[in-house]
C-alpha positions in Angstrom: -20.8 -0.3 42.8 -18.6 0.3 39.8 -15.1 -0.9 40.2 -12.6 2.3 39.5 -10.3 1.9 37.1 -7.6 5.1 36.7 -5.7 6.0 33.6 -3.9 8.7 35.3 -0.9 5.9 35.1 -1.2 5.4 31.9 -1.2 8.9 31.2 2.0 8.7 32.2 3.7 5.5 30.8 6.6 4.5 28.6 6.5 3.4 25.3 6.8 -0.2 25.6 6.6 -1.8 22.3 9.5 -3.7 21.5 8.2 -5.2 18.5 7.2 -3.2 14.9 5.0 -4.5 12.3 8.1 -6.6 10.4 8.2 -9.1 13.5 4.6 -10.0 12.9 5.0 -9.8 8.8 8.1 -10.6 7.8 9.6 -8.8 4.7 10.1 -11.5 2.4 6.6 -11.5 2.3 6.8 -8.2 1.0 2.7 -7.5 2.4 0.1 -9.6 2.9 -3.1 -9.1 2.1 -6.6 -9.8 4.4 -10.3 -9.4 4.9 -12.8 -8.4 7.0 -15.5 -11.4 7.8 -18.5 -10.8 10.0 -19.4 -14.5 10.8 -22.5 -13.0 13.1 -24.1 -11.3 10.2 -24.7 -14.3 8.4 -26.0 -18.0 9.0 -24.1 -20.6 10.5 -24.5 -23.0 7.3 -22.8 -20.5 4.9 -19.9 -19.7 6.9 -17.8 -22.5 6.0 -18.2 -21.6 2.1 -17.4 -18.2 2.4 -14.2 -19.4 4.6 -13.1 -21.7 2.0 -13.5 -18.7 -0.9 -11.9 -16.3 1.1 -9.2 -18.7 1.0 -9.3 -19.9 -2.4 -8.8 -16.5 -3.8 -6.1 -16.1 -1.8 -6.6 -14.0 1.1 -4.1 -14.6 4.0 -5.9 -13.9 7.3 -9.4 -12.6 8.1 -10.3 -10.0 10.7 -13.4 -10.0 13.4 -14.7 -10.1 16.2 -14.7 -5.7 16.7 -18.6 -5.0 16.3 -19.8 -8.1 18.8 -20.3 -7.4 21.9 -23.6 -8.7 22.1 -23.2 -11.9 20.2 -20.2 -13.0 23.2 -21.7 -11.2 25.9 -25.9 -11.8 25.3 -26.0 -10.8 29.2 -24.5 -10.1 32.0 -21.6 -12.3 32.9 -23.1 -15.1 30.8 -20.3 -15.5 28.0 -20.7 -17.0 24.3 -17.5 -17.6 22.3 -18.6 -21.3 20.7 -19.5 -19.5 17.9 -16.0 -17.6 17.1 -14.7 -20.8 18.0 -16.2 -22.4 15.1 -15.4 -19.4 12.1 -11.3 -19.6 14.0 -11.5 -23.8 13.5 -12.9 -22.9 10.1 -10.2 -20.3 9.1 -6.7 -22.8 11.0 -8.7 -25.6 8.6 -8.2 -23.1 5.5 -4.7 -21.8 6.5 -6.1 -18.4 7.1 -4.9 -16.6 10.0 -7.1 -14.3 12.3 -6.9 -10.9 13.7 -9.6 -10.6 16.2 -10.6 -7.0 17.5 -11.8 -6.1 21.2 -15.4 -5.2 20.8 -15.6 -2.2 22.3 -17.0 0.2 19.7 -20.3 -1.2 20.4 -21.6 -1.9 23.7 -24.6 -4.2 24.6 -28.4 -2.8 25.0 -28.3 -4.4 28.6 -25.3 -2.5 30.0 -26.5 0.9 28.8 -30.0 0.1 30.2 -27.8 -1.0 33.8 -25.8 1.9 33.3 -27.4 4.6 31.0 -24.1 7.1 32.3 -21.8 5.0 30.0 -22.7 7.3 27.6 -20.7 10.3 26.0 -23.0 13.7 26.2 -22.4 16.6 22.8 -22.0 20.0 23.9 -25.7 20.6 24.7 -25.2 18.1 27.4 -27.7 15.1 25.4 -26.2 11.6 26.3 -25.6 9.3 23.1 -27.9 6.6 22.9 -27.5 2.7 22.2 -27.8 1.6 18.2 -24.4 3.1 17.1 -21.0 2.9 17.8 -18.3 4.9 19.8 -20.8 6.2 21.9 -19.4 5.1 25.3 -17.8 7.6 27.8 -13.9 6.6 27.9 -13.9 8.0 31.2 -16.7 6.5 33.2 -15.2 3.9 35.7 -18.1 1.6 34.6 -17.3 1.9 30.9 -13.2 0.6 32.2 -14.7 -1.7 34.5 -16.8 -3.9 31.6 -14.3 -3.1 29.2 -11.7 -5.1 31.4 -14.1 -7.6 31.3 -14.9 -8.7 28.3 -11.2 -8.0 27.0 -9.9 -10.3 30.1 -12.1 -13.3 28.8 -11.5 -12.6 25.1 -7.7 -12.7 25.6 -7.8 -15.8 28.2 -9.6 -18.0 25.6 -7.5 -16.7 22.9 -4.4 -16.2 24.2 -2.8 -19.0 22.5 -4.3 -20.1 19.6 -2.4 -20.6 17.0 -4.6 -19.6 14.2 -4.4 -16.0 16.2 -2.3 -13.9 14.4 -2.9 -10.6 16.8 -5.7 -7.8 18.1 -6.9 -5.2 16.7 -7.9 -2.9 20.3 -11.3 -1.2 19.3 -12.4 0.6 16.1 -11.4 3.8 14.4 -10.4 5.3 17.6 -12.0 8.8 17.6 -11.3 10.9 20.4 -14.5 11.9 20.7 -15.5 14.8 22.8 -17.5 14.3 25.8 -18.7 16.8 28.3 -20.8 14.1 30.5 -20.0 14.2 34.3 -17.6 11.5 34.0 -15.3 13.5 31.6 -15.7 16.4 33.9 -14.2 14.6 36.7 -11.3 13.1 34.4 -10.7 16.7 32.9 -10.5 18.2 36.5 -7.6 15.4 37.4 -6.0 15.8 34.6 -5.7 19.4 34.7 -4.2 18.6 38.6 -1.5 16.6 36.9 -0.8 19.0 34.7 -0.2 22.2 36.2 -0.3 21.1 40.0 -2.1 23.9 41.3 -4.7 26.2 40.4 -2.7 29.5 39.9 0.1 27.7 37.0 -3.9 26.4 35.4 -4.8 30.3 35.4 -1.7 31.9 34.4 -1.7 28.8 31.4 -5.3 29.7 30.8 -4.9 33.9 31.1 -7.8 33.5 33.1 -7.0 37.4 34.0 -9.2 38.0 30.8 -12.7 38.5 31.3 -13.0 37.2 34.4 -12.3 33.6 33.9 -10.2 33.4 37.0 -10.7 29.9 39.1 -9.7 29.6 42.2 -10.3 25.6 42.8 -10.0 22.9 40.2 -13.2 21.9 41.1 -14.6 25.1 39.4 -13.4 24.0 36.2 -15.9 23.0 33.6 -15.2 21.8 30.2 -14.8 25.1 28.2 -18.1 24.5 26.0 -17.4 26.2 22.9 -21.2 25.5 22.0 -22.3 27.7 24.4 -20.2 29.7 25.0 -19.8 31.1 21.7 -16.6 31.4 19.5 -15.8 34.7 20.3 -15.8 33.9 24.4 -14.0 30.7 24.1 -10.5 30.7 25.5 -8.5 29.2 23.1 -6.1 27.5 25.7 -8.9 25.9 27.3 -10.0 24.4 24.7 -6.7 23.0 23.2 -6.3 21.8 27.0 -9.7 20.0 26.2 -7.9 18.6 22.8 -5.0 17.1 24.6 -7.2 15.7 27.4 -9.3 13.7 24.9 -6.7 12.6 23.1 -5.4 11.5 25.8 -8.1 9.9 27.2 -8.7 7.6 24.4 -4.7 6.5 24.4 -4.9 5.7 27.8 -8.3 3.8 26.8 -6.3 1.8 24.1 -3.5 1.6 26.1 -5.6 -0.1 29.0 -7.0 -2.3 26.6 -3.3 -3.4 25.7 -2.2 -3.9 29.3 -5.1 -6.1 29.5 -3.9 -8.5 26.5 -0.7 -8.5 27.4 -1.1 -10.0 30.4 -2.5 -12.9 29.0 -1.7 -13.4 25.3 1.6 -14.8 23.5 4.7 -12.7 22.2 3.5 -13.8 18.9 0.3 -12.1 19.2 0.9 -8.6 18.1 -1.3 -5.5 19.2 -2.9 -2.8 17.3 -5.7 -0.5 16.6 -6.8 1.4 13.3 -6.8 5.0 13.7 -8.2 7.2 10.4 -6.0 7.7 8.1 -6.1 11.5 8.1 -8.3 11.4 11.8 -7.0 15.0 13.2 -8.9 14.3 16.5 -6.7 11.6 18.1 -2.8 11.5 18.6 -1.3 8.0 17.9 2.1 9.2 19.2 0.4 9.2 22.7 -0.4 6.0 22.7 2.3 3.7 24.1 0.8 0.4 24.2 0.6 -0.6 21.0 3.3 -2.7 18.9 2.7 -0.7 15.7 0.1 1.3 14.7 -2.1 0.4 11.6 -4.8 2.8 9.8 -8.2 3.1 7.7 -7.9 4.6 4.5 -11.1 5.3 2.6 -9.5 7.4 -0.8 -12.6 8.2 -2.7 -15.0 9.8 -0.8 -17.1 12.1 -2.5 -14.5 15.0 -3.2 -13.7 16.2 -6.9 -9.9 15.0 -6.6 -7.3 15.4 -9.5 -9.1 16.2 -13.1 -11.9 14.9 -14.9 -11.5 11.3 -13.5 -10.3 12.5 -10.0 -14.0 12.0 -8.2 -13.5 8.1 -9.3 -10.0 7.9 -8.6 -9.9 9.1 -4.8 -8.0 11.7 -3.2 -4.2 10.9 -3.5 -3.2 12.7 -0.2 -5.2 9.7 1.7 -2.6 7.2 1.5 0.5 9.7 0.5 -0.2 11.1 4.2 -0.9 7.6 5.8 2.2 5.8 4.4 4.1 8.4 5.8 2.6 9.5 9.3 1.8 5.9 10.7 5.8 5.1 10.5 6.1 7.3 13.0 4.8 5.0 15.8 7.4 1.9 16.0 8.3 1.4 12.8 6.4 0.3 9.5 2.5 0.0 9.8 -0.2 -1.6 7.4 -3.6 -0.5 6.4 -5.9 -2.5 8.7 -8.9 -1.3 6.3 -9.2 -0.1 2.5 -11.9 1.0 0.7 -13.1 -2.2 -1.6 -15.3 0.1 -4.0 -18.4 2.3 -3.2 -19.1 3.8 -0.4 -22.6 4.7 1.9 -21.6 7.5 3.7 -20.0 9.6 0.8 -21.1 12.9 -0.1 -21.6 11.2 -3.7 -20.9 7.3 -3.9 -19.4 7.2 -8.1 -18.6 3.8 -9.2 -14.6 4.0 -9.1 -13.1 3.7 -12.3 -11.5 0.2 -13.0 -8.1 -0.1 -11.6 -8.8 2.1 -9.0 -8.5 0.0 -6.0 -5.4 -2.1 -7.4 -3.9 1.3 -7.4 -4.1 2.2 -4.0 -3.3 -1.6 -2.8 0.3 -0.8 -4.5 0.2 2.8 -3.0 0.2 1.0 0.0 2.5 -1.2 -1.1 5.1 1.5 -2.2 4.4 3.4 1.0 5.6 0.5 3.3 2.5 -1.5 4.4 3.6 -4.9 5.6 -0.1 -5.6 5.4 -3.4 -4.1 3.6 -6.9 -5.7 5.1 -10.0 -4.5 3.3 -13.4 -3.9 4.8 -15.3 -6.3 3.9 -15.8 -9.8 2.3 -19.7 -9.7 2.0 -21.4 -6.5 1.3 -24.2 -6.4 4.4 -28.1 -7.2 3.5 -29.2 -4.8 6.7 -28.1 -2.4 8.8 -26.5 1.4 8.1 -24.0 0.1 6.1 -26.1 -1.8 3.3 -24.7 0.2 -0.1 -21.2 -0.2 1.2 -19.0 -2.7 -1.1 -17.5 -5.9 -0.6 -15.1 -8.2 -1.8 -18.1 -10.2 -3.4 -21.9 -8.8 -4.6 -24.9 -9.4 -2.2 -24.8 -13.2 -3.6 -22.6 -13.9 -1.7 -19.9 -15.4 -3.5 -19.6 -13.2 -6.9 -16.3 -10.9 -7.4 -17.1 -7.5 -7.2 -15.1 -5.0 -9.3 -13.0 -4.1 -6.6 -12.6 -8.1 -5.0 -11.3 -8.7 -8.6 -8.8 -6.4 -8.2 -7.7 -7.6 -4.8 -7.5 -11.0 -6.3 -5.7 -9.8 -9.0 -3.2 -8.0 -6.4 -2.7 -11.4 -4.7 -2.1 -12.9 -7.4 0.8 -9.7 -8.4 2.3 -9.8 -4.9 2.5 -13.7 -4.8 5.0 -13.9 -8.2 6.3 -10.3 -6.8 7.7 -12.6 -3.6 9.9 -15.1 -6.1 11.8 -11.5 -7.0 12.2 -10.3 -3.4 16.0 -10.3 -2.3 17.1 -9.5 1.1 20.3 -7.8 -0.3 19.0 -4.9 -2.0 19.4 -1.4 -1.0 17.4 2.3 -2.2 18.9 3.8 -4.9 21.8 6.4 -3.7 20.0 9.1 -5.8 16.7 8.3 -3.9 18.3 8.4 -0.4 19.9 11.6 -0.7 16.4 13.2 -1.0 15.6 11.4 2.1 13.2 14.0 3.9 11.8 14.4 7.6 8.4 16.8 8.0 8.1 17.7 11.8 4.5 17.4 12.4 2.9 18.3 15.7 -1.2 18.0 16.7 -1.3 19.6 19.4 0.0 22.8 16.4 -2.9 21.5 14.0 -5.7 21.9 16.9 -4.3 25.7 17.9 -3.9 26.8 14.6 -7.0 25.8 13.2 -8.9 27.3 16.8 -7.2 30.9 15.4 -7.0 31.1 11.6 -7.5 34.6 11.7 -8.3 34.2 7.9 -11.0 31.5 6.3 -8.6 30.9 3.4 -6.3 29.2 6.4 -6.1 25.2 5.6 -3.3 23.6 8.4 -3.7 20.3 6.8 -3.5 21.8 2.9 -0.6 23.9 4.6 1.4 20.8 5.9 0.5 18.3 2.9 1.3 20.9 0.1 5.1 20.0 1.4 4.7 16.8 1.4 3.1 16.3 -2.1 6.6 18.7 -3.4 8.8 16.1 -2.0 6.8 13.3 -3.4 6.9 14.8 -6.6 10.5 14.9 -6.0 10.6 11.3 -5.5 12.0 11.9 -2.1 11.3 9.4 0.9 9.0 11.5 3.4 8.7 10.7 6.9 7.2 12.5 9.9 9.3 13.0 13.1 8.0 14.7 16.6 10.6 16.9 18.8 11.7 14.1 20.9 13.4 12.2 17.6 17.1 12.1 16.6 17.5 15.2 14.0 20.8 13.2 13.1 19.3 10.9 10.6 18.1 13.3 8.1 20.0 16.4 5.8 16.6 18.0 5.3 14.2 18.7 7.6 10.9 20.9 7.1 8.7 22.7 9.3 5.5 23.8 8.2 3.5 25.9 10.5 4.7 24.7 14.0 3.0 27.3 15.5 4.2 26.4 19.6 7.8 25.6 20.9 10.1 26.8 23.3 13.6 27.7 24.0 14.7 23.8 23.9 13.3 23.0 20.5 14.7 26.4 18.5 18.0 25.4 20.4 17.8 21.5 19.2 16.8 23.3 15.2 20.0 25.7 15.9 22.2 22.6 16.5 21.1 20.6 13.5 21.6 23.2 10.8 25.7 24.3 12.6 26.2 20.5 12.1 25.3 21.1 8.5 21.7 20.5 8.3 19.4 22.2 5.8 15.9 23.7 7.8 12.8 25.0 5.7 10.5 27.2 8.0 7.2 27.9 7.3 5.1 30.8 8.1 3.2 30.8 11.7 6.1 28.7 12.9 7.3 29.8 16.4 4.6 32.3 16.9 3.6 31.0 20.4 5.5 29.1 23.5 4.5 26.2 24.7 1.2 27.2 26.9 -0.1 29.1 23.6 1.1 32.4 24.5 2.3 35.1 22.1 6.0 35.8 23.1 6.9 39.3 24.8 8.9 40.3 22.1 8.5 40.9 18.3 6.3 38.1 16.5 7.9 35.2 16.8 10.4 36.7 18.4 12.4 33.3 19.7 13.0 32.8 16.3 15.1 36.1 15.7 18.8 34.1 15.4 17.0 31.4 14.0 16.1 32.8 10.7 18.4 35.7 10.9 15.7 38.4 11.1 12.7 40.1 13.0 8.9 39.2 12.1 7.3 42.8 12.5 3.8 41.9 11.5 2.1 39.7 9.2 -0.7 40.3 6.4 -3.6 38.3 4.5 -5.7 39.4 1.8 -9.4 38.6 0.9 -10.3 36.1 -0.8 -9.9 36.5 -4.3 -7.4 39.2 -3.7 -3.8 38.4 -4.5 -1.1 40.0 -4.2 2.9 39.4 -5.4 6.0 38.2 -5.0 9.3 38.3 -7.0 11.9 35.6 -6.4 14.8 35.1 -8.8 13.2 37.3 -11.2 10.1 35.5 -11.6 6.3 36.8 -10.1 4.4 34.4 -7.8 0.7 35.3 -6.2 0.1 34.7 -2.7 -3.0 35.7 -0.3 -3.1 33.8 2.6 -0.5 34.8 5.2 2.1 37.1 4.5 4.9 37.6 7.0 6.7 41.1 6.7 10.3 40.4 7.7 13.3 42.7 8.3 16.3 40.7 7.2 19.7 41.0 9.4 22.4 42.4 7.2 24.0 39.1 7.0 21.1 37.1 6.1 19.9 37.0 2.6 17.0 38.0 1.5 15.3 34.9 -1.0 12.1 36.7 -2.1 10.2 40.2 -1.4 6.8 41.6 -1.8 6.4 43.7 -5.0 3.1 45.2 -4.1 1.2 46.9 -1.0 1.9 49.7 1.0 4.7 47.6 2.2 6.7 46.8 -1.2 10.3 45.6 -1.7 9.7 44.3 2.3 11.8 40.7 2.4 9.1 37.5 3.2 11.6 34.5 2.4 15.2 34.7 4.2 18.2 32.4 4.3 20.2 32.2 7.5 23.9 30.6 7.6 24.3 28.7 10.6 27.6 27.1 11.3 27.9 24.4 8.6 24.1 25.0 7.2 21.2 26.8 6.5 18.1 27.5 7.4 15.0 28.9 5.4 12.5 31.3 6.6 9.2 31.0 4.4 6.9 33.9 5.3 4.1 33.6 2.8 1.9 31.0 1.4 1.6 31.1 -2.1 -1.5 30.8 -4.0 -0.7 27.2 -6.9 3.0 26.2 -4.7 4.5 27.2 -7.1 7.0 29.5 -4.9 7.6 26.7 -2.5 8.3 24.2 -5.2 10.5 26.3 -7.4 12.5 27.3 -3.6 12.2 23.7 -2.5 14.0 22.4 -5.9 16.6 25.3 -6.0 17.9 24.5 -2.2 18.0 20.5 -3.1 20.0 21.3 -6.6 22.3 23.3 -4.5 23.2 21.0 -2.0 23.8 18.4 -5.0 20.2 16.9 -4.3 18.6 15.5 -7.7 15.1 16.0 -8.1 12.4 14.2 -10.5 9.3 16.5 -11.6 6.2 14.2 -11.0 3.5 15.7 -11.5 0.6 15.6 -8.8 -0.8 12.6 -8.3 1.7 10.6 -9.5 3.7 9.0 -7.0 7.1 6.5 -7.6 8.5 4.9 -4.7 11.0 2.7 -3.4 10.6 -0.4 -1.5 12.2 -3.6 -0.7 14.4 -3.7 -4.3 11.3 -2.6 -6.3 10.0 0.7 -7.9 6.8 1.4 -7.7 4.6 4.0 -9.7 0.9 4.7 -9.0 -0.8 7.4 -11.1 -4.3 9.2 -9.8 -4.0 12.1 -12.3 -6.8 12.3 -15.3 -3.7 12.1 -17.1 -1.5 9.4 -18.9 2.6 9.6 -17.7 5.7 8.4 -19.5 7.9 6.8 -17.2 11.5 7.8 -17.9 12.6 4.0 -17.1 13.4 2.3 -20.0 14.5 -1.7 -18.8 11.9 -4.4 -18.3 8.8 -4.0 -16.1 7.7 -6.8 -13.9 3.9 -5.0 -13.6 2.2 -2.7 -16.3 4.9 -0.5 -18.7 5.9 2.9 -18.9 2.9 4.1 -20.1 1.1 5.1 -17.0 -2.5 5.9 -17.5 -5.0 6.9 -14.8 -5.3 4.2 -12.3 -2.2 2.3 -13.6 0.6 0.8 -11.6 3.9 -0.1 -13.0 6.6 -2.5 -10.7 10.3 -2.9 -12.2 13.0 -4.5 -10.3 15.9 -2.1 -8.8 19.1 -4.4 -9.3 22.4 -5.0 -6.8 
């Protein structure tokens, strides 16, 4: 019988990470660089050569350990760790540090054969299947139970060895949906702990529409979008069935942590790698974890930024990741970057040259104490064959991109004699200092209701976010439970539920003088996903100093305009038809439609600031931009005018510009340049010192 291992406790813990990423990495080294090394892909008589290159070119740990279940656990209870043993001796000998991960991605063939319920089940109720990876059901007891296991005797043999630098928990954490029997049971307890009894789940619900009413938890099922079609589902339901998965697998990692700690040194940090722009799980739930780190694959088959965008990668990769992942205790690193070509890309382009050097100094720039890449030796077998390496299937020649990480180690090693303690960001950079409040649980409702296909909550959010990197203004995400205090601009882009508290905590931070930008959607629902009683939005009503009376979209390909200090912007969208109190001031109206000269951009005065009501979303972003760089300028905020793609950034005494545009950029800095000139062409990075 299966042991039973809750995570209802863990549901419910603390934040107990004490330590951030600079405790582990500290910032004189400015970020150090690693690899991914898969001793148990290869034979024994090459592993000590491929230790000493990693090494001699300059790499600084190596990372393994996550995809081997098998190899330590061949069966049952018999355990096999003289073989990591040896790669760990090999790697203290070469002064490389190790990150090992727990290898629970993949099970063994002999515990799904014991145990084939381990398994997650999709929505037509088919169990996964061993061969792959993430396939386990995070809430079967049995799945804990051998989980505890093999992370108890990992940590006990590990625990303090000094070549050890920390664990990476897992792989890639998905939050994966499961509607196997297991995750029935979870979702019915977790639904208990949530609303207590089964009349708060169906007022939550509105069970009161067609017939959904329960009257026992145990009659709850999964709401099965599948089958029951997308016009039937209840969208509460299902966002209930967001948060439980998420959940689930932060409690998952969060066990895994609990486990370590009990065991392992203070020295030993904890993490795991989430997806850089992964919209199914929630870092901010887990509370485990000492900081958290990301995957960032830019270039992924997507035509990007002009001619040479599809070999240049999608900027808002790392732009989003650099700035998100700070969120959780402090600065991160990027636990795994693309080293060149792809397998699983829609198309897999050779990137152009430069390419991956660029994003290692995006990362850089964007605060990672450490970048890791995936992997040293490009795989002669399995799924993954045409993905890159650091070296060619030889085995031991540079590939495009492991020059470029050599050449990066090389650039951050002389970059280190420069480092001073004593510098600080440039006043004209920290007044632009920006916070985005960002919200999941927002991203999963909205993007259940759309109610138009030209609806993007991701574009919505990141279209901000690109205007204050093109700005040159820090960016950094904060939730509702942060300190407003610490910023003078704060924007809110589609945050679609709050409640009384939150519009209270916004009123407070614009009377102290705070400046709020609102986007549309914002406000439109409480907490439970309910429309308000009242006019749309209506808890928002002192807030932005006017009534939402209904809102508009237009087909696609239809546009319609806007006028705002005399100049015409298209929108199509959303469009929010506003009537303005007679003390607010109306920023911008419609100049078209039955409902011309009708206000859709308000400023409210609050006390000792202001607060910004964007109804609309314009077509280019234009509108916002042009509105984003008036309210800065008038609030004696100077702003640069990057264009997309290029980013310039502050960190640790240095500037930093990165440029993924098809275009070549002048850099208005005219001193001496430590890396690359002002001449920024595509893929090109520039470093120059910021002085006392």
């Amino acid at each position: 019988m299966a042991k039973k291992i809750s995570l209802l406790a863990l549901l419910i813990s603390s934040w107990i990470g004490v330590l951030s990423a600079q405790d582990f990495f500290p910032k004189k080294d400015l970020m150090s660089v690693g690899v991914y090394y898969y001793p148990e892909q290869w034979s024994e008589d090459q592993w000590e050569r491929d230790i000493e290159n990693i090494a001699g070119h300059g790499f600084e740990f190596i990372h393994m350990s996550e995809f081997a279940w098998a190899q330590m656990e061949p069966s049952e209870g018999k355990y096999d760790f003289t073989w990591l043993d040896k790669v760990i001796e090999l790697a203290d000998k070469n002064k490389l540090k190790v990150i090992l991960g727990t290898p629970t991605p993949c099970p063994p063939v002999w515990l799904g054969i014991k145990y084939p319920e381990i398994y997650i089940q999709d929505g037509n109720y088919q169990s996964k299947e061993h061969g792959t990876r993430a396939n386990m059901s995070l809430s079967n007891p049995i799945v804990l139970e051998y989980t505890q296991k093999i992370v108890d005797e990992m940590a006990k043999r590990y625990a303090h060895n000094k070549a050890v630098m920390g664990w990476q928990i897992d792989n890639e954490p998905e939050a994966k949906e499961d509607y196997s029997p297991s995750a029935q049971l979870a979702f019915r307890k977790w639904l208990k702990n949530k609303y207590a009894n089964i009349t708060e789940l169906n007022k939550a619900w509105g069970t009161a529409f067609w017939s959904q009413l329960y009257s026992a938890f145990d009659e709850v099922r999964i709401h099965n979008a599948q089958n029951v079609g997308w016009w039937g589902a209840n969208p509460i339901a299902l966002l209930d069935f967001k948060r439980f998965t998420a959940d689930t697998q932060a409690s998952f990692l969060d066990f895994q942590a609990e486990e370590l700690r009990k065991y392992i040194d203070e020295s030993q940090f904890i993490t795991t790698n989430y997806v850089a722009k992964g919209s199914q799980t929630d870092p901010k739930r887990s509370k485990k974890l000492d900081f958290a780190s990301f995957t960032a694959y830019p270039n992924y088959g997507s035509n990007n930024l002009g001619d040479l965008g599809f070999r240049l990668g999608d900027h808002t990769v790392l732009m989003y990741a650099n700035d998100y992942y700070k969120l959780v205790n402090g600065i991160a690193g990027v636990m795994e970057l693309q080293p060149g070509q792809v397998n699983w890309a829609n198309y897999n382009s050779l990137l152009q040259p430069g390419t991956v050097r660029m994003w290692l100094w995006h990362c850089f720039a964007g605060g990672s104490s450490f970048a890791c890449t995936y992997r040293y030796r490009q795989v002669l077998y399995g799924a993954e064959q045409y993905h890159n390496g650091v070296v060619r299937t030889d085995g031991v020649t540079l590939s495009q991109g492991g020059e470029e990480y050599v050449q990066v180690i090389k650039e951050m090693n002389e970059l280190r004699k420069k480092y001073s303690k004593n510098t600080q960001m440039p006043e004209a950079v920290q007044k632009r200092k920006t916070a985005i409040m960002w919200s999941f649980d927002n991203l999963w409702n909205l993007e259940r209701q759309k109610q138009t296909n030209q609806w993007n909550t991701w574009k919505h959010m990141q279209r901000y976010q690109q205007i204050l990197h093109s700005f040159g203004a820090p960016v950094s995400f904060i939730s509702e439970e942060d300190d407003f205090d610490d910023y003078e601009f704060i924007i809110v882009p589609a945050y679609e539920m709050v409640d009384e508290a939150l519009v209270q905590k916004w009123k407070k931070f614009v009377s102290k003088g705070g400046k709020l930008i609102v986007s549309p959607r914002t406000g439109a629902k409480d907490k439970n996903a309910h429309l308000w009683e009242n006019n749309l939005s209506g808890i928002m009503n002192e807030l932005i100093g006017g009534k939402i009376y209904s809102f508009d979209m237009l087909p696609s390909g239809k546009q319609g305009n806007i006028l705002m200090d005399g100049k015409n912007y298209k929108w199509s969208s959303w469009g929010d038809l506003i009537t303005p109190e007679d003390k607010t001031e109306v920023v911008a109206s419609y100049t078209d439609q039955f409902y011309k000269g009708t206000a859709c951009i308000l400023k409210n005065e609050i006390g000792k600031g202001q607060v910004w009501y964007i109804g609309t979303e314009s077509v280019d972003g234009d509108l916002e931009r042009n509105l984003l760089k008036n309210i800065y300028q008038q609030n004696n905020v100077g702003v640069e005018n990057y264009p997309e793609g290029v980013f310039v950034q502050y960190r640790d005494g240095f500037m930093v510009a990165v440029n993924y545009s098809s275009d070549e950029y002048i850099l208005n800095y005219n001193g001496d340049y430590l890396i690359g000139d002002k001449v920024l062409k595509p893929a090109d990075v520039a470093v120059w010192r910021i002085e006392k």
